[in-house]
Each structure stands twice: as C-alpha cells, then as structure tokens.
N, C-alpha and C positions, 0 to 999 in steps of 0.2 A: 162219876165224880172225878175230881182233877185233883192229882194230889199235890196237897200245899209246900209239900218239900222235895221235889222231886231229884233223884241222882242224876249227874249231868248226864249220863247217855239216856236216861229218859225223856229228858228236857230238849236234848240235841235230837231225837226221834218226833218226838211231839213238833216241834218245829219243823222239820222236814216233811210229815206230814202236810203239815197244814198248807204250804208250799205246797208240794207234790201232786195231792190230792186235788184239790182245783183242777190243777193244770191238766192231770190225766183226766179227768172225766171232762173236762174242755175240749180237750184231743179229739176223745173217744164222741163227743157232741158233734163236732167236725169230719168224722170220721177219719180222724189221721192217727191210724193206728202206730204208726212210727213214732211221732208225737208222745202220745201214751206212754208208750212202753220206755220211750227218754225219759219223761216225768217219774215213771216207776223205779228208773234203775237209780235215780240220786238217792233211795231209800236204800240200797245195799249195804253200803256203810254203815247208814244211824242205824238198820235192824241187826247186826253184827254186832255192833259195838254194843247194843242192847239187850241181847242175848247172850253174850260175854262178861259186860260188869252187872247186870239186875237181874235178881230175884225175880223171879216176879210170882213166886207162890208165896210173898213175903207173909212174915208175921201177922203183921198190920195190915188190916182189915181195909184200912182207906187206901193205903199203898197197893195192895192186892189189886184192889177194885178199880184203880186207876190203873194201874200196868196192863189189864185184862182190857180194859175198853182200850188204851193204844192200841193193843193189838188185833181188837177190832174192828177200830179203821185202818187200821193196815189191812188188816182181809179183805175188807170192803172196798179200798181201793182196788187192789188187785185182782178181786173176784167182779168186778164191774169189768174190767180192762178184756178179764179173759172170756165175760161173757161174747163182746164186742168182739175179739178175735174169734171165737167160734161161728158168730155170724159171718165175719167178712172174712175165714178161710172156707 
C-alpha cells in the first residue's frame, strides 16, 4: 500500500528509490557493478533522513504498511546488488 499522506522524508526516499532502483539493477544487468553501487549510494541520504524523522512502527496501520514495503524495496535493491557482487568477487 502507498501511503496517501506520506512525511517528506518518506516521500523524498520513495522517490529516490524509484530512481535508484532501475538504474542499479540496470547496472547490475550490464554487469557494471561500479554502476550499481553509484545508483545505491544516492539512497544514503533519503534512508538517513528516514530513519531519523519517521516512525515507521507508526500508529496507523496504512502508514505502517507503507514505511515497511519502502523499506522493502530498499532491501531488495540492495540485496539484488550484493547478490551480483558475490558473483563477480
């Protein structure tokens, strides 16, 4: 679920995702793992900033459930990136 009101550093992550994500598993399609690991590191920030101002065991049930799936494509980017370095170290 996507939450309909989301606080700006969730909004600001959410978006960097969505960026990010392509591009690193684009990278990682190309095998240019340097590539990748660029794409991944403009999330530093927005997951900072978002684990700094949000909740994210919030109250609300919809806000929950949307903070918890950001941070599952976050994993998911990452955890794809590190498969691909595992191979190609």
């Amino acid at each position: 679920g996507v939450n309909p009101d989301p606080d700006p550093a969730e909004a600001a992550l959410a978006a960097a995702l969505a960026q990010a994500g392509p591009k690193a598993a684009a990278a990682v399609e190309a095998e240019d793992f340097a590539g990748a690991m660029a794409a991944l590191s403009t999330l530093r920030a927005p997951i900072d900033a978002f684990f700094d101002q949000v909740t994210v065991n919030d109250a609300d049930a919809k806000k929950r459930a949307a903070r918890l799936g950001l941070l599952a494509l976050f994993r998911d980017a990452v955890q794809h990136v590190a498969d691909f370095s595992r191979i190609e170290g």
